[in-house]
C-alpha positions as CSV (number, residue, x, y, z in Angstrom):
1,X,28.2,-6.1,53.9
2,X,28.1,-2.3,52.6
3,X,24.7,-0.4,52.3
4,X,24.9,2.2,50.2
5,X,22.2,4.6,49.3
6,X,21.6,6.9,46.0
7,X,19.8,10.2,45.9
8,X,18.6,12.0,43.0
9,X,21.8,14.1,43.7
10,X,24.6,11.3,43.4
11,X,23.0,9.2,40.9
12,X,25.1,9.2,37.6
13,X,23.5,10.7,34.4
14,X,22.5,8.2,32.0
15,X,23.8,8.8,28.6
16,X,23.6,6.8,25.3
17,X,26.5,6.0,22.9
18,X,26.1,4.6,19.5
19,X,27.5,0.6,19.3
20,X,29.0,1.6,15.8
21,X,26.5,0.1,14.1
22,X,23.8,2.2,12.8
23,X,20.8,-0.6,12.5
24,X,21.3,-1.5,15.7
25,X,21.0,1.9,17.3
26,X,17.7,1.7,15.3
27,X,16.6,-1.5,17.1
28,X,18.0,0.4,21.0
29,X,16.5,3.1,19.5
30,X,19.3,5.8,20.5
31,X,22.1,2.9,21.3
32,X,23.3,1.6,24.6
33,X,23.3,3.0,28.1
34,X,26.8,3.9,29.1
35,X,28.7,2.9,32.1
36,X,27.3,-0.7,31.8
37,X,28.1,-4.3,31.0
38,X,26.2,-6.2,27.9
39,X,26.5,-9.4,26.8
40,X,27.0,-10.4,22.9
41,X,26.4,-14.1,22.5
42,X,26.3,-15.9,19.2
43,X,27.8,-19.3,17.8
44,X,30.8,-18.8,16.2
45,X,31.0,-17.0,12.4
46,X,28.0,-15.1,13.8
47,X,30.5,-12.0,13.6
48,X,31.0,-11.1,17.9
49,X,34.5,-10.4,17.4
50,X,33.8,-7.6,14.1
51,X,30.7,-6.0,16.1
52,X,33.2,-5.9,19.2
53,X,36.2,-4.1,16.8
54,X,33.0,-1.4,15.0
55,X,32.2,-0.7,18.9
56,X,35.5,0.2,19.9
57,X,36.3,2.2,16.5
58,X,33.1,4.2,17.0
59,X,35.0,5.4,20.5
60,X,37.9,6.0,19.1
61,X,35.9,8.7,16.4
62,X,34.4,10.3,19.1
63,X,38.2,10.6,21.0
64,X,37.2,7.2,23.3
65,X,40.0,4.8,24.7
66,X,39.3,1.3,23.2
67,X,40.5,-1.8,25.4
68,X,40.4,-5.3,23.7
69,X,40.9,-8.3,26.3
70,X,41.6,-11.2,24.0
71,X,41.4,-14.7,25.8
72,X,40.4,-16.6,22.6
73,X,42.4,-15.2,19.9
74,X,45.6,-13.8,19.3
75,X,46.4,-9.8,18.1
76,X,47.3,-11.2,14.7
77,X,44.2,-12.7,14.1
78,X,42.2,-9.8,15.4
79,X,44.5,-7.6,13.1
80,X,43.9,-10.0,10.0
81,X,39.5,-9.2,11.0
82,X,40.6,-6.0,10.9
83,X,42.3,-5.7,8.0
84,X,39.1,-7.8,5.7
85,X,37.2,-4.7,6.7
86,X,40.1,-2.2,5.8
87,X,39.7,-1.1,9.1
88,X,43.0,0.4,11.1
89,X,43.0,-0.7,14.6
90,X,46.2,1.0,15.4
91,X,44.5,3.2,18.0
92,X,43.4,0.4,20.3
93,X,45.1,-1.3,23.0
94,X,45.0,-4.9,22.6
95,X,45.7,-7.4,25.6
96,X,46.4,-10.6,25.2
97,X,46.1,-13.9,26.7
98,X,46.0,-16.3,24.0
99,X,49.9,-17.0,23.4
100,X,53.1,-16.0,24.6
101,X,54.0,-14.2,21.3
102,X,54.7,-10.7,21.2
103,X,52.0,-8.1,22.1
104,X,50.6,-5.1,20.3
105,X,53.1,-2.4,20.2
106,X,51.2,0.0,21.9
107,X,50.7,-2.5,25.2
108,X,52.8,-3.2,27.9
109,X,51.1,-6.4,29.3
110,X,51.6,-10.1,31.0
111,X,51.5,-13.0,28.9
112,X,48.9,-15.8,30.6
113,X,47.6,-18.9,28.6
114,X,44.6,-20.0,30.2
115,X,45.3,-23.6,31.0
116,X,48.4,-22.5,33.0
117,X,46.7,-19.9,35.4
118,X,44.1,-19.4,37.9
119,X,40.8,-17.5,37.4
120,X,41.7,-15.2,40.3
121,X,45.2,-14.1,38.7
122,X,43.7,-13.6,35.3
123,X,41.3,-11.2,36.5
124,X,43.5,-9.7,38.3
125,X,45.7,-8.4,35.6
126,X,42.2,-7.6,33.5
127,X,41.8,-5.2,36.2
128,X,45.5,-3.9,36.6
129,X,45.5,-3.3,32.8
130,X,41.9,-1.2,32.8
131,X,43.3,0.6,35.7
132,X,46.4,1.7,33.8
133,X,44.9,2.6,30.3
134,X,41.7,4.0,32.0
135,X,39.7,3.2,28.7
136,X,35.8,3.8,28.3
137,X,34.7,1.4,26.0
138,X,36.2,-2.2,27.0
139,X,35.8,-6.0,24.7
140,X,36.0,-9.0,26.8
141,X,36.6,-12.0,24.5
142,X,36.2,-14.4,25.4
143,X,33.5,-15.8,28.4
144,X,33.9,-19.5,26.8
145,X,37.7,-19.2,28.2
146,X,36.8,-18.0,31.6
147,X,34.2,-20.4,32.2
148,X,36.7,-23.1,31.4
149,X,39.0,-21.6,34.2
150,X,36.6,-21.7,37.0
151,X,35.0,-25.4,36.4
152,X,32.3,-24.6,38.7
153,X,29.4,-22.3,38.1
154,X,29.3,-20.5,41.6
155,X,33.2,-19.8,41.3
156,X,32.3,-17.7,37.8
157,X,29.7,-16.3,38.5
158,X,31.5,-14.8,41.1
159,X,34.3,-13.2,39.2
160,X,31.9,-12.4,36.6
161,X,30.0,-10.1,39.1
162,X,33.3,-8.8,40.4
163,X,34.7,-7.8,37.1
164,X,31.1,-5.8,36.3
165,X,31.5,-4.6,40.3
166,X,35.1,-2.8,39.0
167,X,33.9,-1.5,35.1
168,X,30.8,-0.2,37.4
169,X,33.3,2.2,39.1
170,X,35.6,2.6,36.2
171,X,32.8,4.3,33.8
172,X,33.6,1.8,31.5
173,X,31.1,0.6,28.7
174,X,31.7,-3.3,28.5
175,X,30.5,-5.7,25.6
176,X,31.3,-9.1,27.2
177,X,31.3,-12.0,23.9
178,X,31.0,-15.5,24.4
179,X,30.1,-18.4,22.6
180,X,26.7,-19.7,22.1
181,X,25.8,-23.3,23.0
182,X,22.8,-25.1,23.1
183,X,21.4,-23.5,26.1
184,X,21.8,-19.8,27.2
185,X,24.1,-19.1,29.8
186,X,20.9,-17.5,32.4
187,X,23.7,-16.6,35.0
188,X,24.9,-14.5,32.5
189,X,21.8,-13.2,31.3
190,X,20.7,-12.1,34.8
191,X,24.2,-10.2,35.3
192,X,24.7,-8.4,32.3
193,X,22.7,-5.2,32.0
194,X,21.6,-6.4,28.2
195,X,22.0,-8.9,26.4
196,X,22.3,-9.4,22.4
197,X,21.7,-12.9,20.7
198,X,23.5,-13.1,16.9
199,X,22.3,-16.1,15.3
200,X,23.4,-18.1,12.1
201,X,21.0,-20.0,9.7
202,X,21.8,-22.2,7.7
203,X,20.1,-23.0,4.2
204,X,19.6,-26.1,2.4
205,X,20.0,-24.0,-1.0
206,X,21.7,-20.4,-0.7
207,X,23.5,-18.1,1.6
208,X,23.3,-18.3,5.2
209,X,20.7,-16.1,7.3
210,X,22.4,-14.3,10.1
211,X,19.8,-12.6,12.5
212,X,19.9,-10.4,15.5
213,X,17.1,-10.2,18.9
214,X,18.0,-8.3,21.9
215,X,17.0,-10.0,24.9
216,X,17.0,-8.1,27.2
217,X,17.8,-4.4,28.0
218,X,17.7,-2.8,31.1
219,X,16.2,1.0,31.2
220,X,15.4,1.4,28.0
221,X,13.1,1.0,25.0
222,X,13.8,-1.0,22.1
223,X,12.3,-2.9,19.0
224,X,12.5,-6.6,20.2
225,X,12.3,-9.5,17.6
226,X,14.2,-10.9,15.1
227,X,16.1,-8.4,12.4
228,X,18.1,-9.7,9.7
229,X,21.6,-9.1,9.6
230,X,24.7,-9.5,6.9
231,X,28.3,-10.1,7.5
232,X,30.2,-8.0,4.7
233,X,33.2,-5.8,4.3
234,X,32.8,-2.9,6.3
235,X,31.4,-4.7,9.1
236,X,28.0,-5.8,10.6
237,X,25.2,-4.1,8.5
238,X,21.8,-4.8,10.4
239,X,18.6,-4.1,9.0
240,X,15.9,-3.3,11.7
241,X,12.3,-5.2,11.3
242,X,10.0,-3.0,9.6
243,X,7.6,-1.4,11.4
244,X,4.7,0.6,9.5
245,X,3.0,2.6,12.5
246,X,6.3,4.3,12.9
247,X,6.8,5.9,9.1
248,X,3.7,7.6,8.9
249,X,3.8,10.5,6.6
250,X,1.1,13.0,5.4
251,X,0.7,12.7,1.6
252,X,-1.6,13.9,-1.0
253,X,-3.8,11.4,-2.5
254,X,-4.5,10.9,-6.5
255,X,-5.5,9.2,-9.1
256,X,-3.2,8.2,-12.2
257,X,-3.3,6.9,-15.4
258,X,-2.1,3.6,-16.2
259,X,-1.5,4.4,-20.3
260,X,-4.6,2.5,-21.2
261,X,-8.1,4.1,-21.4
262,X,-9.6,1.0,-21.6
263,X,-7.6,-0.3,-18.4
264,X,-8.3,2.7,-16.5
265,X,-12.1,2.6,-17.3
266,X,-11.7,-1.3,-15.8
267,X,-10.0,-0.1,-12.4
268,X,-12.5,2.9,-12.1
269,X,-10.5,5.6,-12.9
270,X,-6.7,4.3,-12.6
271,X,-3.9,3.7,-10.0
272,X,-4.4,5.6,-6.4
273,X,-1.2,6.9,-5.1
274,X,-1.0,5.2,-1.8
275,X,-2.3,2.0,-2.8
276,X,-1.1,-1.4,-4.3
277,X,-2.5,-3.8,-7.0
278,X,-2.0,-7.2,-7.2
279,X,-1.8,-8.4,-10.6
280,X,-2.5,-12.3,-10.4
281,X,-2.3,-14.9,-13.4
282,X,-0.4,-17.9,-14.9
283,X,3.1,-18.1,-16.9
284,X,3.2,-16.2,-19.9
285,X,-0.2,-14.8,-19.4
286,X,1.2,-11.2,-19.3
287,X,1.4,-10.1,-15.8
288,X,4.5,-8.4,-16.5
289,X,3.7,-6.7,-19.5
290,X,0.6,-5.3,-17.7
291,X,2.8,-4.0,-14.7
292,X,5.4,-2.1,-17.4
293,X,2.7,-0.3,-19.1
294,X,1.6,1.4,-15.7
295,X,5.2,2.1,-14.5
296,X,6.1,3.4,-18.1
297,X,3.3,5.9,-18.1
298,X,4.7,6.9,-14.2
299,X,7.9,7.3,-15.8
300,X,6.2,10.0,-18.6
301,X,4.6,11.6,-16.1
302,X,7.9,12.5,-14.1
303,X,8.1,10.0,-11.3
304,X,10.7,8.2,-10.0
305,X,10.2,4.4,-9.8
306,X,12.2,1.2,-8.7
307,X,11.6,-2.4,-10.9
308,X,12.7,-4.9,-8.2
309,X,13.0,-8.0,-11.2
310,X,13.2,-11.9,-9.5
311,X,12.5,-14.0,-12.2
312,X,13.7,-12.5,-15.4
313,X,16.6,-11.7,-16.9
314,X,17.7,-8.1,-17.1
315,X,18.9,-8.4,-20.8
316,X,15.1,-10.1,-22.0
317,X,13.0,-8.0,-19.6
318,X,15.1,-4.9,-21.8
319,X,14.0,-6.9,-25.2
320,X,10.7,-7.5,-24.7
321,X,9.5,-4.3,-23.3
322,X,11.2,-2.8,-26.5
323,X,9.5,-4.9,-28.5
324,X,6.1,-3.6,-27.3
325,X,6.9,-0.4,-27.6
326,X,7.7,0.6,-24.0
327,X,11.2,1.2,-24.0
328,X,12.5,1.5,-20.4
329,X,16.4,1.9,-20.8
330,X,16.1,6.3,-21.6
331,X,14.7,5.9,-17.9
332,X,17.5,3.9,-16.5
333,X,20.0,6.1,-18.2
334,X,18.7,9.3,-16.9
335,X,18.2,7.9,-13.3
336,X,14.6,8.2,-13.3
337,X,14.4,4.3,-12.8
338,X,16.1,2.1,-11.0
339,X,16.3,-1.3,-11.8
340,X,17.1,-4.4,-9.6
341,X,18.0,-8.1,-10.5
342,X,16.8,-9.8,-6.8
343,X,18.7,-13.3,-6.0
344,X,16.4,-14.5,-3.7
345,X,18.4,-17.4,-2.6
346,X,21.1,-14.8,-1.7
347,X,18.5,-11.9,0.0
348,X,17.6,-11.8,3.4
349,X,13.7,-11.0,3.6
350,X,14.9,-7.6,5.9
351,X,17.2,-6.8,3.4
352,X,15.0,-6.1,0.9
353,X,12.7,-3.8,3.2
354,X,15.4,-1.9,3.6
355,X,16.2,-1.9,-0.2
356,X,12.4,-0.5,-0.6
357,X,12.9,1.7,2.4
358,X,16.4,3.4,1.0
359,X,14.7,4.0,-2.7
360,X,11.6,5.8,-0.8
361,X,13.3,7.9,1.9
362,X,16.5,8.8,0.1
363,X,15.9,8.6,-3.5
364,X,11.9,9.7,-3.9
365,X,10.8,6.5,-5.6
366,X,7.0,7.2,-6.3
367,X,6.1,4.3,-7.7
368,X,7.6,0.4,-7.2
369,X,6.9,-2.8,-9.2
370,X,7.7,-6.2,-7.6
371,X,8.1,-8.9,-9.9
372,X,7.3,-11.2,-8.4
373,X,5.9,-12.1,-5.3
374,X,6.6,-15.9,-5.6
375,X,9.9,-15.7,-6.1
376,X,10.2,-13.6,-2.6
377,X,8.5,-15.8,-1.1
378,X,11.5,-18.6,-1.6
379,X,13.3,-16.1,0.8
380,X,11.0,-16.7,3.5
381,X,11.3,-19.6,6.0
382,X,7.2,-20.3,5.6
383,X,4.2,-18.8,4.1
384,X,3.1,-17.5,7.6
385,X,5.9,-14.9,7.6
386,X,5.8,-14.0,4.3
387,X,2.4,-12.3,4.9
388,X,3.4,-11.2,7.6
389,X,6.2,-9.3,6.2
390,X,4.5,-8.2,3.3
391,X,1.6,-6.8,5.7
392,X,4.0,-4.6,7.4
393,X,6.2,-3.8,3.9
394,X,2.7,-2.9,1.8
395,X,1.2,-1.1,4.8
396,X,4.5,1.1,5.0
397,X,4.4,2.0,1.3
398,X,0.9,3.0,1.5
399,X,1.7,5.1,4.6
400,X,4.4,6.8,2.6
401,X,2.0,7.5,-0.8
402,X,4.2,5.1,-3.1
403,X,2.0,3.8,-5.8
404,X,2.8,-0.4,-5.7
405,X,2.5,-3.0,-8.2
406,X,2.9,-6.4,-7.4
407,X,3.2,-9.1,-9.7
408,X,1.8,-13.1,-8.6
409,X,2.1,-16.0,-10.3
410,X,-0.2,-18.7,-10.5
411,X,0.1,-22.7,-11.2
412,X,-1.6,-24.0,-14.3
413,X,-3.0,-22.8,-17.5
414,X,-6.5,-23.6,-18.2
415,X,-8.7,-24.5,-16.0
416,X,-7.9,-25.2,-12.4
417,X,-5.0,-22.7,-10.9
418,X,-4.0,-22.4,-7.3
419,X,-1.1,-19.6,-5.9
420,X,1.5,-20.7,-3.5
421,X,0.0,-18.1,-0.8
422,X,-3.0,-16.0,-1.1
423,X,-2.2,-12.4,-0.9
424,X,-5.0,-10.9,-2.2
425,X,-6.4,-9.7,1.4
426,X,-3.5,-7.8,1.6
427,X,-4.1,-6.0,-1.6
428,X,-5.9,-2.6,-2.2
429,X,-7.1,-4.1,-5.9
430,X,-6.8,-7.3,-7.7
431,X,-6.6,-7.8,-11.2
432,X,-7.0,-11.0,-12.7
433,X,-5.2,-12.4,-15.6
434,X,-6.5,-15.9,-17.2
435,X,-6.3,-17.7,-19.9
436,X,-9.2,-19.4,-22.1
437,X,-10.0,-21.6,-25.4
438,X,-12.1,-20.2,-28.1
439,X,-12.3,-21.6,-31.6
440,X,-9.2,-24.0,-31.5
441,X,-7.6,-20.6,-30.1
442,X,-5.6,-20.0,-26.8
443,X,-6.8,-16.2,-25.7
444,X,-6.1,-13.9,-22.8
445,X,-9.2,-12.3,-20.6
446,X,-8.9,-9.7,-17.8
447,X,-10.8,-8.3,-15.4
448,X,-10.6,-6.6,-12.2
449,X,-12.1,-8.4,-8.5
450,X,-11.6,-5.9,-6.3
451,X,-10.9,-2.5,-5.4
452,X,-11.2,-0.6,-2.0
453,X,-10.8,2.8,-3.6
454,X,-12.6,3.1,-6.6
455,X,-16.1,1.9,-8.2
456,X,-14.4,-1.0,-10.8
457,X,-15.6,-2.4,-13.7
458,X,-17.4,-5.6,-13.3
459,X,-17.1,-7.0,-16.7
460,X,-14.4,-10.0,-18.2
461,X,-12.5,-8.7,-21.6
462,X,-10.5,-10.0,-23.9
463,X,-6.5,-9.2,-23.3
464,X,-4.4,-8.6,-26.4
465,X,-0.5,-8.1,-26.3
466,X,1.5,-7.6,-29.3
467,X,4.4,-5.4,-31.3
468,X,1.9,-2.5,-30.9
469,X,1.5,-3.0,-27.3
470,X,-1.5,-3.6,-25.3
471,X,-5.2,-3.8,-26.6
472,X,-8.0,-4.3,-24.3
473,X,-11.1,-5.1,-26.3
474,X,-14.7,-4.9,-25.7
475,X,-16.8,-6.7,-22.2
476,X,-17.4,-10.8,-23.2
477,X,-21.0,-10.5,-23.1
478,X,-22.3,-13.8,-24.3
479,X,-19.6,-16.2,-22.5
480,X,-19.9,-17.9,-19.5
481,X,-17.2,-19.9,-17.7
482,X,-14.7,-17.2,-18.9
483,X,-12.4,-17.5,-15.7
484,X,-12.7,-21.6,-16.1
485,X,-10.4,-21.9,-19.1
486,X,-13.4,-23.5,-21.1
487,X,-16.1,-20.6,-21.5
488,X,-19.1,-21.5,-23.3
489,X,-20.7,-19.0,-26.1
490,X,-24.5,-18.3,-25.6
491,X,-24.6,-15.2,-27.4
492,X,-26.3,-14.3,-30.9
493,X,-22.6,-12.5,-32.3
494,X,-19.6,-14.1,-32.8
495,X,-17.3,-11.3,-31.8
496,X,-13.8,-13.5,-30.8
497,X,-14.5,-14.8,-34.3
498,X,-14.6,-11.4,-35.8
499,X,-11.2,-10.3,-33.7
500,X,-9.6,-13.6,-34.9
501,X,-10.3,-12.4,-38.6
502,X,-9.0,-8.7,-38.2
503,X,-5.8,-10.7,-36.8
504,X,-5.6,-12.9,-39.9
């Protein structure tokens, strides 16, 4: 046995090197510890092998020797990753051990399948190879093989422990992939000195969810959790889980204008810049009409806003805001606005935070419409996570002054309507949008329920769109039931009759 004994004096420093991927340096907050061993497990398709090749190409930028130990596949196939990415690998040494075919140029190395060899003499040339090249950044793929090779856990743990014994004293930075099965691997967990879990999701309807946690990290903060993840050309793009408490900026807070007097006089003055309102009604009832009139009057002021569109089509969203006299498109043309068609079956929840997040930190988007919520909410695995998404995505806003709009629709027409998820806690004011019968006529009232900024209006009125835009009119006094569908008329003057007759 060897005691050894490390003073202050003889202990190495502890530096941190990026992993190539930018996200996840977000989630290590600062990237891995160098000079240790971490293990990337994940089923296959998760992408090991590509977040293996952006770690060694981040070394090779910063002048690095890159070593890939291939068990599993051959330097053709790694090249043929490679090349999906338009990445050029040329600078790092691959060794391999799946085949007997000839090896990278750049290598002089043994040829081993693993059925034909012992675990002791493959890990031997492993470490004959490191000791030649001398790298700093090293990709063992994969574990799967080497597990195989011993057949009985104590045998690899063993040579697992030696070969992070030798990359200890080789200041080598070692990302160690294997395959995912059903249960974790904790022998490995316990050796490695991190370990990061890529998972793949599949949907019944829609593209796959790929999703990220570290495990475990040794020495070092980092954002634990799930964090959506996508697969794409270029490599691994990971989009941390928002978290609000750490965007706080100062801001100046103010009241705007939503391009209706008679709307503003409703909400107690207008929109608050560091607030969202929750616009709530049925199909058709105008919800989205409502929500262009504020952003229009944002864009006339100078702002810069984002429309991120779910349900409608970009071509009749254009049409129909024309035809009500708020045309958008001068806005998109200039770049004031920003317009964005959302697939939810093909959006990862964490995708689109970071969508919000981009338009607010590096293009100065003041004001945001998201239409709508129920559509988003198709992204989400449950209703449980949707709120608590949104609670961290509407508190972050907020925190960063953006004025939000958010657009939820509601189940029926007259009379009894339910949501699919109740937001409205989670909004700073709540207008509500129904529709009602009134002398053999389908009408439109509005009102607002709640507002934590302002003294609101009270009152029910009658909503009015048409070519000329939108009309508020005058409090229903007389009416009761208003919000049921079927109001009934106890007053001494017929004024919907009156409104009905100016129509006519």
């Amino acid at each position: 046995m060897i005691e050894t004994s490390l003073s202050r004096e003889t202990r190495k420093p502890t530096t941190r090197i990026s992993t190539g991927v930018a996200g996840l340096d977000d989630i290590l907050c600062g990237g891995l510890t160098a000079q240790r061993v971490y293990l990337v497990e994940g089923s296959p398709g998760t992408g090991k092998t590509t977040l293996g090749l952006q770690f060694l190409l981040e070394g090779v930028a910063h002048g690095q020797r890159g070593l890939y130990i291939t068990l599993s596949e051959t330097a053709d196939e790694l090249d043929a990753v490679a090349q999906s990415h338009n990445w050029d690998i040329g600078k790092i040494t691959v060794f391999e051990l799946a085949n007997d075919n000839s090896l990278h140029p750049d290598a002089q190395q043994s040829v081993f399948h693993p059925s034909e060899v012992e675990l002791g003499e493959t890990t031997k040339n492993v470490m004959d190879r490191v000791n030649e090249l001398k790298p700093l950044r090293v990709v063992f793929d994969s574990l799967s093989e080497m597990r195989l090779l011993a057949q009985n856990p104590l045998r690899y743990r063993r040579q697992i422990l030696a070969l992070k014994q030798f990359f200890a004293l080789r200041d080598c930075t070692v990302l160690l992939l294997d395959d995912k099965s059903n249960s974790p691997d904790q022998q490995l967990h316990s050796i490695a000195h991190g370990v990061i879990s890529l998972e793949q999701i599949a949907q019944e309807f829609g593209k796959e969810r790929r999703r990220v946690n570290v495990i475990k990290m040794r020495g070092i903060k980092f954002r634990g959790g799930y964090h959506d993840y996508i697969l794409q050309t270029g490599g691994l793009k990971i989009f941390p889980r928002l978290v609000a408490a750490e965007h706080y900026r100062q801001f100046e807070t103010h009241i705007s204008s939503t391009g209706l007097e008679s709307f503003d006089q409703l909400l107690g003055g207008g929109l608050v810049a560091g607030t969202n309102s929750l616009i709530v009604g049925p199909s058709g009832i105008g919800k989205t009409t409502v929500s262009v009139r504020c952003l229009l009057t944002a864009l006339e002021r100078g702002e810069k806003a984002s429309f991120y569109l779910f349900d409608e089509g970009l071509g009749t969203f254009f049409t129909r805001s024309a035809s009500m006299d708020m045309d958008l498109r001068p806005y998109v043309e200039n770049g004031q606005l920003a317009i964005q068609h959302i697939d939810p079956a093909e959006l990862a929840p964490g995708e689109f935070a970071q969508m919000l997040r981009d338009a607010v930190e590096l293009n100065g988007v003041q004001f945001i419409v998201i239409d709508s919520l129920n559509a988003y909410l198709q992204a989400m695995p449950g209703e449980h996570f949707l709120t608590l998404q949104m609670h961290e995505l509407l508190s972050y806003l907020n925190q960063q002054g953006v004025t939000t709009v958010l657009v939820l629709g509601q189940h029926g027409l007259i009379g009894e309507v339910r949501t699919d998820v109740d937001l409205s806690y989670l909004s700073d004011t709540t207008v509500l949008l129904r529709f009602f019968e009134s002398n053999g006529r389908l009408r439109r009232a509005i009102t607002v329920i709640k507002s934590r900024t302002s003294n609101h209006m009270l009152t029910i009125h009658e909503l009015q769109l048409g070519s000329g835009g939108i009309i508020i009119g005058a409090a229903l006094e007389g009416f009761e039931g208003v919000l049921t569908g079927l109001p009934t008329y106890r007053g001494t003057t017929p004024m919907l009759v009156e409104v009905a007759d100016e129509e006519r």
